[in-house]
Wavefront OBJ file of the C-alpha trace (Angstrom):
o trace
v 16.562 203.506 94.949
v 15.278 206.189 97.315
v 16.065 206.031 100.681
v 13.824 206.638 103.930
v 14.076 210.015 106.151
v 15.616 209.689 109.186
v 12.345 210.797 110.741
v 10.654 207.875 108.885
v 13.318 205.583 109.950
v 13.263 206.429 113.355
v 9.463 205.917 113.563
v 9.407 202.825 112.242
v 12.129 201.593 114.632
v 9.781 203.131 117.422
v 6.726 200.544 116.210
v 9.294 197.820 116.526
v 10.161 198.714 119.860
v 6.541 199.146 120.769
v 5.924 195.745 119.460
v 8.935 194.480 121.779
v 7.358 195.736 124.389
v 3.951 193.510 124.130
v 5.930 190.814 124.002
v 6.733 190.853 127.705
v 3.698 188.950 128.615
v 2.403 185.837 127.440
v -1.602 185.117 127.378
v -3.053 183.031 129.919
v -3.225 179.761 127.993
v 0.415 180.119 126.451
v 1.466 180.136 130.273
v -1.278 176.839 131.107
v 0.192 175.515 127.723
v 3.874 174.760 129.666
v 2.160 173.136 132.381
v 1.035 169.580 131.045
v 4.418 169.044 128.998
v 5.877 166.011 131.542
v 2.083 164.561 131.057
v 2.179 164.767 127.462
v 5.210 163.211 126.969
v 4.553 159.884 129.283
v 1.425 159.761 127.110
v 2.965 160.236 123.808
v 4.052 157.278 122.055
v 7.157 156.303 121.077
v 6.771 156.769 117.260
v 5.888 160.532 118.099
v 8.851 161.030 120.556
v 11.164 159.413 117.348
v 9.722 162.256 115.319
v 10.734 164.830 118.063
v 13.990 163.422 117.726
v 13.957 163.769 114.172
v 12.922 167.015 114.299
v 16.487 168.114 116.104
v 18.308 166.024 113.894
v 16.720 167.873 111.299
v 17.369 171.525 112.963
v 21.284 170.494 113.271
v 21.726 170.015 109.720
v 19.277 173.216 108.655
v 22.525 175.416 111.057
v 25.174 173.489 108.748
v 23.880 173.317 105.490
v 20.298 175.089 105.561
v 19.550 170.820 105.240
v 16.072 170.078 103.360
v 14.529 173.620 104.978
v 16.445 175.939 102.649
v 14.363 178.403 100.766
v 15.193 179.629 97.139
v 15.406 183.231 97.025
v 13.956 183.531 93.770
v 9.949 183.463 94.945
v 10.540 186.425 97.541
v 12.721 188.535 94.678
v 9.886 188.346 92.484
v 7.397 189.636 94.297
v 9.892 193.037 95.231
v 10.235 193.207 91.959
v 6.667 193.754 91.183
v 6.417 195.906 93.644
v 9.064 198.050 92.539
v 7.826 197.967 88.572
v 11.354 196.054 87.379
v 11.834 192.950 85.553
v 15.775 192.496 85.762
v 17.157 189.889 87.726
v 17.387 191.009 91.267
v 20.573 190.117 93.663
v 21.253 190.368 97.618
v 22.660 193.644 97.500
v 19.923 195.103 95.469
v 17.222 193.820 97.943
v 18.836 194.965 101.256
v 18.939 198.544 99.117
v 14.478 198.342 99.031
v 12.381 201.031 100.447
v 11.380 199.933 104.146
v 7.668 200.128 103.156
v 8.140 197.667 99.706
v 9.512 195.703 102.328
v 6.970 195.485 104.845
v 4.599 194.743 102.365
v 6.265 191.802 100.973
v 6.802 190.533 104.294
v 3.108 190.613 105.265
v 2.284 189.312 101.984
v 4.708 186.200 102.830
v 3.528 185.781 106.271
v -0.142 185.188 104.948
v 0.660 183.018 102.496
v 2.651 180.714 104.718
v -0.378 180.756 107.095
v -2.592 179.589 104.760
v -0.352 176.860 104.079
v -0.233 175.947 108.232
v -3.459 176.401 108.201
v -3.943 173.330 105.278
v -1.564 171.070 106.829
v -2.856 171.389 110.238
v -6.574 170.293 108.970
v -4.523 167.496 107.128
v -2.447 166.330 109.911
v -5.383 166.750 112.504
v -7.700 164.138 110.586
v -5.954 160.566 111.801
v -5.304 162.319 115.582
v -2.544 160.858 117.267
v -1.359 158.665 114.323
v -0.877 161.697 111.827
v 0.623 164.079 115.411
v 3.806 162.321 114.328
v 3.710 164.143 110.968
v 2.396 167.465 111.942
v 5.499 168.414 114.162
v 8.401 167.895 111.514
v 6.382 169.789 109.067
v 5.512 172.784 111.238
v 9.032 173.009 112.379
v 9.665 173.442 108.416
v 7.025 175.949 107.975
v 8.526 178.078 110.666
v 11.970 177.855 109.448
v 10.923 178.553 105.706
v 8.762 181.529 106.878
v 11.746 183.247 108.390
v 13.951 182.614 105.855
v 11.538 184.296 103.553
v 10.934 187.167 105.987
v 15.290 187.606 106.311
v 15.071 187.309 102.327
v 12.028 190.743 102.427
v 14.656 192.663 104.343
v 17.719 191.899 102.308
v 19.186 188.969 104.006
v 20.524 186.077 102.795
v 20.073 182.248 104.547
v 22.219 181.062 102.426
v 25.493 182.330 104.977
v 24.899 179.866 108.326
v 25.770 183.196 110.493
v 21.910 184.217 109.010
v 20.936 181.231 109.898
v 21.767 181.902 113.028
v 19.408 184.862 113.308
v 17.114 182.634 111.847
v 16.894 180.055 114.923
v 17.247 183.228 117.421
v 13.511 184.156 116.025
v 12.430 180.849 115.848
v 13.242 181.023 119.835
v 11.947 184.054 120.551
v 8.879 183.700 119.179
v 8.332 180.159 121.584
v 9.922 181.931 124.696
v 8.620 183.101 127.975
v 9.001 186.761 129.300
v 12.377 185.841 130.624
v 13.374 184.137 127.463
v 12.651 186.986 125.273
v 14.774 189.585 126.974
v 18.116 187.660 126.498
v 17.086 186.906 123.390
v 16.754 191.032 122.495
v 19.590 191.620 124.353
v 21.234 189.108 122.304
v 19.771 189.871 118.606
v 20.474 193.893 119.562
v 24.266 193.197 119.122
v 24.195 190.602 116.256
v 26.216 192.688 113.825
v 28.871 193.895 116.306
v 32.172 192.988 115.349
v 32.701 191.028 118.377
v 29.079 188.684 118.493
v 30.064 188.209 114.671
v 33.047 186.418 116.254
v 31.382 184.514 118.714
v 28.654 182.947 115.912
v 29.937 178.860 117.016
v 30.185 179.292 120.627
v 25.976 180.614 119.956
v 25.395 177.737 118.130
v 26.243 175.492 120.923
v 22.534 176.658 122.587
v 20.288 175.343 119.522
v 19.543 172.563 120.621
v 17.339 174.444 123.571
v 15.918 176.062 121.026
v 14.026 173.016 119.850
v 12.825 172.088 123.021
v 11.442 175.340 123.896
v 9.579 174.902 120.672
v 7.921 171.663 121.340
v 7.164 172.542 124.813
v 4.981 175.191 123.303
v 2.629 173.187 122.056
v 2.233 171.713 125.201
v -2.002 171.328 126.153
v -2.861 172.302 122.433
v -1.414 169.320 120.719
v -3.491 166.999 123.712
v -6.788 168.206 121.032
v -5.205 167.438 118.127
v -4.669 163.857 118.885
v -8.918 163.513 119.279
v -9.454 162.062 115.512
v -11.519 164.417 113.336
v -12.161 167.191 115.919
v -8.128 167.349 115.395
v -9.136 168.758 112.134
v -10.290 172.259 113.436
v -7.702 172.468 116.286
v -5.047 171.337 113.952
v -6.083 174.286 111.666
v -6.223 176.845 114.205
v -3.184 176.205 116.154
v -0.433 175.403 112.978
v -2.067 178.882 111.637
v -1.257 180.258 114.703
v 1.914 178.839 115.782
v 2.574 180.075 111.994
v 1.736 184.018 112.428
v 3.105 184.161 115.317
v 6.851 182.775 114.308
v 6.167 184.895 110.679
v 5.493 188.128 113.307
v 8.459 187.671 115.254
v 10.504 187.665 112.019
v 9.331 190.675 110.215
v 9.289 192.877 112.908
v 13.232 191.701 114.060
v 14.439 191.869 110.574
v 13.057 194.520 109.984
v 14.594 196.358 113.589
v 17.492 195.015 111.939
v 17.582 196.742 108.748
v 16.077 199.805 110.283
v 19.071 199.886 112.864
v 21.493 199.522 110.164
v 20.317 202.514 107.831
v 20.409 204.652 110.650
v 24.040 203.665 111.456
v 25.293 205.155 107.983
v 23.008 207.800 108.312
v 25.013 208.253 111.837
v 22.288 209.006 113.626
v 22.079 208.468 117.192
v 19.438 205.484 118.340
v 20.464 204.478 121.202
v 17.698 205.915 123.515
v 15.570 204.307 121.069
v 16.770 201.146 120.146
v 17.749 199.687 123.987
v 16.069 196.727 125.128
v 12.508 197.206 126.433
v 12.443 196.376 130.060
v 8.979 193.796 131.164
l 1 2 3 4 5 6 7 8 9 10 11 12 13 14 15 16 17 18 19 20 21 22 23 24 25 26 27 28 29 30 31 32 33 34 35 36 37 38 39 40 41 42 43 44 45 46 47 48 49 50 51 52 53 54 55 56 57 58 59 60 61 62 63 64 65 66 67 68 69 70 71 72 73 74 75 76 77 78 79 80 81 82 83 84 85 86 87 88 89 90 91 92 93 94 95 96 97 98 99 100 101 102 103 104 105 106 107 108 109 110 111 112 113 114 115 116 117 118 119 120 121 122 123 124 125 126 127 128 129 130 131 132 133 134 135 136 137 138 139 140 141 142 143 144 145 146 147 148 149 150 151 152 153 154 155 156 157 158 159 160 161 162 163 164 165 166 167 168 169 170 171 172 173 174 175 176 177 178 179 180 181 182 183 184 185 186 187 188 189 190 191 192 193 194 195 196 197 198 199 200 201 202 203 204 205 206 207 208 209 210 211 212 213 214 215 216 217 218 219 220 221 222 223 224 225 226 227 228 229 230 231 232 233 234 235 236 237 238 239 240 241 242 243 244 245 246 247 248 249 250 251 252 253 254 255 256 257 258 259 260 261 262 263 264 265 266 267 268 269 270 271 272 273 274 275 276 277 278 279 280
């Protein structure tokens, strides 16, 4: 397969890095979102705080086993192999060997479709309000985690291996953080495949759990509308959608830093002044 300039590598790592950048402010309503979290949760019933519950439960076992959430690679394969014209059988190694821009596109292509799925299931979940809230959180948290696998799967990894799922949960965090949040979390991801962070993958696992929280503290004020019965229909829509792109987003464009840091490693070039953690 033929590989990318160093000049094309090097400016796709700098639209990464530009993207980094953007992400060291949050809009006005994701910062009013945080607010109203200790309100929702007196008000939320006890069958929805079970499901929250669940939902960590649920994370635990996706960082042992990849649990019920595990994706088949087979789906994402396909579609690079369309894209590249083959029909043979495609493996790992062959996939983290793809042409950045096959890979982008694939990516995208992914990220839409899972939308449109959020996008279903939030109408669904929204119609019954409070009573069908319960339901909506477990299966968003699933969307999210399948959309990342699928976006580690476009850039040649595999979340099959629980250090990748690893990776996995760091996006899934990053992409609920705050300002503060998302600069460890770079600082963190930007020396994932040193020898010594591949070392320390359990003592990072200790922190999922936060990870979780942070998650359903985002949907702090915007899950209050999807409880109204009916009108949760639209907001349901819009904000799984949402929630969605956003967690899709965060996973392309770190993969994809990933891979692009990598390449440019055995092509020895020197990234550093590129590559360093944006400063907010």
């Amino acid at each position: 397969m033929t590989r990318e300039s160093k000049e094309s590598l090097l400016l796709g790592l700098k639209e990464v890095v530009a993207w980094e950048k953007e992400q060291n402010d949050l809009w006005f309503w994701e910062k009013l979102g945080r607010l109203p979290f200790v309100l929702l949760d007196r008000i939320t019933p006890k069958f929805v705080r079970e499901k929250l519950g669940t939902a960590v439960d649920e994370m635990a076992a996706f960082l042992e086993n990849g649990g019920t959430y595990l994706v088949q690679d087979e789906a994402v394969y396909s579609r690079i192999r369309t894209k590249m014209g083959q029909e043979q059988v495609m493996v790992a190694q062959e996939a983290a060997e793809v042409p950045l821009t096959v890979m982008n596109e694939v990516a995208k292509e992914m990220r839409e479709s899972r939308a449109t799925f959020a996008t279903v299931q939030g109408a669904t979940t929204g119609i019954g309000g409070i009573f069908t809230l319960a339901l909506d959180i477990p299966l968003l948290l699933g969307t999210s985690l399948k959309v990342l696998q699928e976006m580690a799967l476009c850039y040649g990894y595999r979340p099959q291996e629980k250090r990748e799922r690893l990776f996995v949960v760091k996006c899934l965090q990053f992409a609920s953080s705050d300002i503060v949040g998302k600069k460890a979390i770079l600082e963190e991801l930007s020396q994932f495949d040193s020898p010594a962070a591949q070392r320390d993958v359990m003592a990072q696992l200790q922190g999922w759990r936060e990870v979780v929280v942070t998650y359903t503290e985002n949907f702090g004020w915007k899950k209050l509308f999807q409880m109204v019965p009916i009108a949760g229909i639209l907001f349901g829509a819009y904000l799984n959608r949402s929630t969605v792109q956003d967690v899709a987003e965060a996973g392309m464009m770190l993969y994809r830093k990933r891979r692009i840091l990598e390449r440019l490693r055995q092509s020895e070039e020197p990234i550093e002044a590129i590559s360093s953690t944006p400063q907010p």
